[in-house]
C-alpha positions in Angstrom: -17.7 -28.5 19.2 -19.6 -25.5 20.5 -17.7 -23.7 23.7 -21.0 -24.8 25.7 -19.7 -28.3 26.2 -22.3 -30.0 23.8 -21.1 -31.9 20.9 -22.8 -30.8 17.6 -21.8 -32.6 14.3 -20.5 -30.3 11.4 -22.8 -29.8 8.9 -21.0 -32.4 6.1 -20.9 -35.0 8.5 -24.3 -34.4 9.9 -26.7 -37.9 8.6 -29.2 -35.7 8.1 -27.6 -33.6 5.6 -25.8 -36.1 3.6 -25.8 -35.4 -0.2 -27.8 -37.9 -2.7 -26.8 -38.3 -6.2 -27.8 -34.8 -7.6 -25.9 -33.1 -5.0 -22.8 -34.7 -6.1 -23.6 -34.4 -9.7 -24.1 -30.6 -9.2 -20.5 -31.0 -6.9 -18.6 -32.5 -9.6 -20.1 -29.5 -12.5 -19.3 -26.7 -10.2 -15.9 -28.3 -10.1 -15.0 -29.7 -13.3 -16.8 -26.1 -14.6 -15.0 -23.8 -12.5 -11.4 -25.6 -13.1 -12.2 -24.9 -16.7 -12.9 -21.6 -16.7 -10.6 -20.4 -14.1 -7.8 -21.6 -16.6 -8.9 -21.4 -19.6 -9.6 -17.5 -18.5 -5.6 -17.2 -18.1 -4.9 -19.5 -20.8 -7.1 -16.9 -23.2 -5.2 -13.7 -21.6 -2.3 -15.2 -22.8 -3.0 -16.0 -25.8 -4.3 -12.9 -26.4 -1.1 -10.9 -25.2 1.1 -13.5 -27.2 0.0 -13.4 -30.7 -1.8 -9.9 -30.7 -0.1 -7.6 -28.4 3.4 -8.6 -29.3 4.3 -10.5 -26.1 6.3 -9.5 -22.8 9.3 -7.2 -22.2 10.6 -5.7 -18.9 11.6 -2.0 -18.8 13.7 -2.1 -22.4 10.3 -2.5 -23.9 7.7 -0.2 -21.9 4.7 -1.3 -24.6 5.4 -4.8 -24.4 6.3 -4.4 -20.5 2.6 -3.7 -20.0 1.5 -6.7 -21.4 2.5 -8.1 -18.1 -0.1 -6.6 -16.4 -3.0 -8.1 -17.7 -1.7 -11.7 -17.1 -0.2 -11.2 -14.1 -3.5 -9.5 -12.3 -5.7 -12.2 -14.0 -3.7 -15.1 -13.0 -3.7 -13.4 -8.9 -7.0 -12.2 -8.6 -9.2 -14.1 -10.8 -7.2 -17.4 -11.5 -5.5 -17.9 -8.1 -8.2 -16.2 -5.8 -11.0 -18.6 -7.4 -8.9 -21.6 -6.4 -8.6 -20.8 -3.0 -12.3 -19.3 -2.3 -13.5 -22.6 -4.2 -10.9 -25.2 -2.4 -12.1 -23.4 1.2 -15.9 -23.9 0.1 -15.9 -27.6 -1.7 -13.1 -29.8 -0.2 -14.4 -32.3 1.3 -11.6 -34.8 1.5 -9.1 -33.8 4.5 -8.8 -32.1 7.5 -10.4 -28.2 7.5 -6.7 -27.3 9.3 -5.2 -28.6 5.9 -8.3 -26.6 3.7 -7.1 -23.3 5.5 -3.4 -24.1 4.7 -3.8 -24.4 1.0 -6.8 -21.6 0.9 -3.6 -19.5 2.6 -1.1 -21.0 0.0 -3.3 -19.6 -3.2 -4.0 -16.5 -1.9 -0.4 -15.7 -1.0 1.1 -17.0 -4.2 -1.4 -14.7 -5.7 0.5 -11.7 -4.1 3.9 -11.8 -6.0 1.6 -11.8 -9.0 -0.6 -8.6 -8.1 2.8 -6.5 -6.9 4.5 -7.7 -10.1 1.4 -6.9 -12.4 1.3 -3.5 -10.8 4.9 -2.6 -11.0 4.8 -3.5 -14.7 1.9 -1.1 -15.5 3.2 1.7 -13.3 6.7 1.7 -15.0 5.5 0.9 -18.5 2.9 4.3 -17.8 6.3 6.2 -16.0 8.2 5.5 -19.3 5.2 6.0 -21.4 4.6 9.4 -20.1 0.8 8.3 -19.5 -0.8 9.4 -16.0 -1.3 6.7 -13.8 -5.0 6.6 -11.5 -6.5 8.8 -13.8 -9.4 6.1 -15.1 -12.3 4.1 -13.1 -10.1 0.7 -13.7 -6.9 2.4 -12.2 -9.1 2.8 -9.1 -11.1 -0.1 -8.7 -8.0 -1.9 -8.8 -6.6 0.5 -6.1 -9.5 -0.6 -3.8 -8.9 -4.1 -5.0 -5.8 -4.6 -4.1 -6.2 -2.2 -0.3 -9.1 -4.7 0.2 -7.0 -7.7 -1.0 -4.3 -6.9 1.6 -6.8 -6.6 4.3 -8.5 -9.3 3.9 -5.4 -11.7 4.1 -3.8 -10.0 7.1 -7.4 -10.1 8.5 -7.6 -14.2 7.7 -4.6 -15.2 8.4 -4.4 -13.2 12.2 -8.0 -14.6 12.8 -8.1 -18.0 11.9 -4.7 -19.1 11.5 -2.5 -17.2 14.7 -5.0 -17.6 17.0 -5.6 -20.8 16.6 -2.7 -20.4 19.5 -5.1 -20.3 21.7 -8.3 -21.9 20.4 -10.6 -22.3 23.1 -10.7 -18.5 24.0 -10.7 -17.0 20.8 -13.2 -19.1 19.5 -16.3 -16.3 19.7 -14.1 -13.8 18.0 -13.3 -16.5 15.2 -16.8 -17.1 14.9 -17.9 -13.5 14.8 -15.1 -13.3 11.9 -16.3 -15.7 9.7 -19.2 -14.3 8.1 -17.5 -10.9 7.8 -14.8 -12.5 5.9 -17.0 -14.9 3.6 -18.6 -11.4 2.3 -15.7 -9.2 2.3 -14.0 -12.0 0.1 -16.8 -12.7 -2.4 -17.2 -8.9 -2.7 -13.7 -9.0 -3.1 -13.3 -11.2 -5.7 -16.4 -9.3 -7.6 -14.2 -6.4 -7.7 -11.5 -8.1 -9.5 -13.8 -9.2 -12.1 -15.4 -5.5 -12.6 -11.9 -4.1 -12.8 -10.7 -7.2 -15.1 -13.7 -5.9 -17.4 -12.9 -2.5 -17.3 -9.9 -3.0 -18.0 -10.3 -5.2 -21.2 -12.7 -2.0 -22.2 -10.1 0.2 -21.8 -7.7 -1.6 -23.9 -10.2 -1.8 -26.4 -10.7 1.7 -26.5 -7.1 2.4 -26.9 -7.1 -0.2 -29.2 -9.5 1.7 -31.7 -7.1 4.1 -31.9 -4.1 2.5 -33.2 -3.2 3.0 -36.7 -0.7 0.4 -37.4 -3.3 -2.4 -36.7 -5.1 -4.0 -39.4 -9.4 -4.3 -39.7 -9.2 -7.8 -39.3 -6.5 -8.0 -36.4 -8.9 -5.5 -34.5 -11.8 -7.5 -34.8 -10.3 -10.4 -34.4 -9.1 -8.9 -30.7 -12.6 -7.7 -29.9 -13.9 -11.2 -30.5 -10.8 -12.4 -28.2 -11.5 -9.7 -25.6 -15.0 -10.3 -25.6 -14.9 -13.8 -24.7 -12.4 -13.1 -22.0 -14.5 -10.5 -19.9 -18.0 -13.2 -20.5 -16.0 -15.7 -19.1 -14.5 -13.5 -15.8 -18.6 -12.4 -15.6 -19.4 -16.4 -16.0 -16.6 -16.9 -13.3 -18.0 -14.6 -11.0 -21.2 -16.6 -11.0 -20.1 -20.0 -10.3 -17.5 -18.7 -7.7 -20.8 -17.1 -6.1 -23.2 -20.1 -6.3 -20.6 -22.6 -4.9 -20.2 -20.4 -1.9 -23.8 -19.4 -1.4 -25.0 -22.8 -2.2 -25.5 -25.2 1.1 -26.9 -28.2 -0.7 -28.7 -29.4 2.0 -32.9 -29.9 2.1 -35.1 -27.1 2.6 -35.4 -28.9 6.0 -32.3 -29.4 7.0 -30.5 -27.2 9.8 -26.8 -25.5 8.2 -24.8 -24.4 10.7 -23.8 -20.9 8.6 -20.4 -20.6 10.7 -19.2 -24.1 10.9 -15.8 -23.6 8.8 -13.9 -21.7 11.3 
């Protein structure tokens, strides 16, 4: 309900805007799609670091330590990030209160992921001997993960804490919400870009190593490559299903309903 006093309907339970049959189809692809990718992205990283980069190790084992970077960051930024953006955007089934809660939940179980994937690449470097922020994926996750940080403080002071007191913070909520949306999305872009740059990188290192065998090294390139099409493919149904209102070319969407 607007501040004003006037009751106006939400947009998903405004008559006029209620979905036909091809709505929900296209619902129920963005879904099932999305759920299937977002997994089988991490599913593939792990498979990848598994059976071709000799698995995981802690500090005993700096080269295999590394190996925890890549699934760590792809399970927080891409795997667990997507759920939440895509759980905020489509659930339609309980109370928005209970939407923020869980969008809240994926993001911050993301966190433990994205310190421990960066500890594990900055020690496994330390060890290594190998300079650390010294490459364009280094610091595109840098901003990443700055922006990350933000953006959850930001969220959860403005539309979680002041929820305290609704009524009078409800303009600055509002005002929020569209800054957020876009900070997020562009957010989440960011992780994909340093995702890929980061697979090129490996690849490139990858070239390099005498020990590994022609068809080992394509067989990784094939396995790479499939892994940074699907974070680009990821990217694009994250984006539709949040730009995507679903509604007639006539019917009114209230852009900042979700607050």
């Amino acid at each position: 309900m607007p501040r004003g006093g006037t009751t106006t309907a939400r947009y998903e339970e405004d008559p006029d805007n209620a979905w036909n049959a091809c709505s929900w189809c296209e619902y129920m692809l963005i879904v099932i799609l999305s759920t299937i990718l977002l997994v089988g992205v991490l599913i593939l990283t792990l498979f990848w670091v598994m059976f071709y980069r000799g698995g995981f190790a802690w500090s005993e084992k700096p080269a295999q330590q590394f190996n925890l970077h890549p699934i760590l960051m792809v399970a927080g930024f891409v795997t667990l990030s997507g759920f939440s953006i895509l759980i905020y955007r489509l659930c339609r089934c309980m109370k928005h209160i209970y939407v923020k809660l869980i969008h809240m939940f994926f993001h911050a179980a993301a966190i433990p992921c994205i310190a421990l994937g960066f500890l594990s690449v900055f020690d496994s470097h330390n060890v290594l001997q190998k300079l650390n922020f010294y490459s364009l994926h280094s610091w595109l996750g840098f901003v990443t993960m700055g922006m990350f940080v933000l953006q959850f403080v930001i969220g959860f002071f403005s539309f979680l804490v002041m929820l305290c007191c609704e009524n009078k913070t409800y303009s600055c909520r509002s005002a929020m919400v569209p800054i957020h949306a876009s900070l997020g999305l562009a957010n989440f872009w960011l992780a994909i870009a340093t995702s890929v740059t980061g697979i090129i990188e490996k690849e490139r290192e990858t070239a390099k190593d005498p020990n590994l065998s022609e068809d080992n090294r394509l067989i990784e390139h094939y396995i790479t490559s499939a892994m940074g099409v699907t974070l680009v493919v990821i990217g694009i149904i994250v984006t539709f299903a949040v730009r995507r209102t679903n509604a007639p070319a006539s019917a009114k969407v209230y852009v900042t309903e979700r607050i």
